[in-house]
C-alpha positions as CSV (number, residue, x, y, z in Angstrom):
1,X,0.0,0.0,0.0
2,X,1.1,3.3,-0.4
3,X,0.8,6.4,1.5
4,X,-2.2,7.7,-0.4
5,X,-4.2,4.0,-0.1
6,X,-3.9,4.2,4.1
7,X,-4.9,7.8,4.6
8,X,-7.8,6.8,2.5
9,X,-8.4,3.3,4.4
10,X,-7.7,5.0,7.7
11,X,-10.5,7.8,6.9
12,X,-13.0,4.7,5.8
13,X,-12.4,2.9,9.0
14,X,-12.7,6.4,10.9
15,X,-15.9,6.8,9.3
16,X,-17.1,3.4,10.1
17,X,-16.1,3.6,13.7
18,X,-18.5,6.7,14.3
19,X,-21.6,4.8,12.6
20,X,-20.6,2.4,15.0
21,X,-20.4,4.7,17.9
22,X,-23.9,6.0,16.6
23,X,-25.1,2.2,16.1
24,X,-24.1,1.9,20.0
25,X,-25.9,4.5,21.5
26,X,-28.9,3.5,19.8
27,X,-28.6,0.1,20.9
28,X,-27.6,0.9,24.4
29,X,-30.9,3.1,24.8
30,X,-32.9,-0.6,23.6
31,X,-30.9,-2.5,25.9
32,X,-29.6,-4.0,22.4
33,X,-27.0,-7.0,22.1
34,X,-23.5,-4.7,22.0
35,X,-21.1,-7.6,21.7
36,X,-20.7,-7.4,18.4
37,X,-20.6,-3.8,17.9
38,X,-18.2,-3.3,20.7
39,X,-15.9,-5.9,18.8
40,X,-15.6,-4.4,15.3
41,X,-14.9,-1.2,16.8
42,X,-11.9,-3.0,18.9
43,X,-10.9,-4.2,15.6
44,X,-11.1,-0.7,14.3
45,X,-8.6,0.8,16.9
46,X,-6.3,-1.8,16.3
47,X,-6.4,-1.8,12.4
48,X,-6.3,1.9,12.4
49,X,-3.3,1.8,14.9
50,X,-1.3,-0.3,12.8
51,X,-2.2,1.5,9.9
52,X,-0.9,4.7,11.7
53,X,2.0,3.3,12.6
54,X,2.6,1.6,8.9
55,X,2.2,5.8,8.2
56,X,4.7,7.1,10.4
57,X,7.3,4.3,9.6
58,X,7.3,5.6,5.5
């Protein structure tokens, strides 16, 4: 990947994570299932972390 390709996958998963974050408060207020949701955005952080650090290392 370059460096263009993981600023762009790093603002997709940022946008994904606050749907997510939006998903969760909705669910929260239901008294939803949150397992899931809580997981992907675990996921997130740490895909976006390596990605950041893939960033700084170029």
């Amino acid at each position: 990947m370059n460096k263009n390709e993981i600023e762009y996958k790093i603002m997709e998963l940022k946008d994904e994570y606050l749907q997510l974050q939006h998903n969760l408060e909705k669910l929260e207020s239901v008294k939803g299932n949150l397992h899931p949701l809580e997981k992907r955005l675990a996921a997130i952080e740490e895909e976006l972390s390596s990605l950041n650090q893939v960033l700084r290392d170029l």
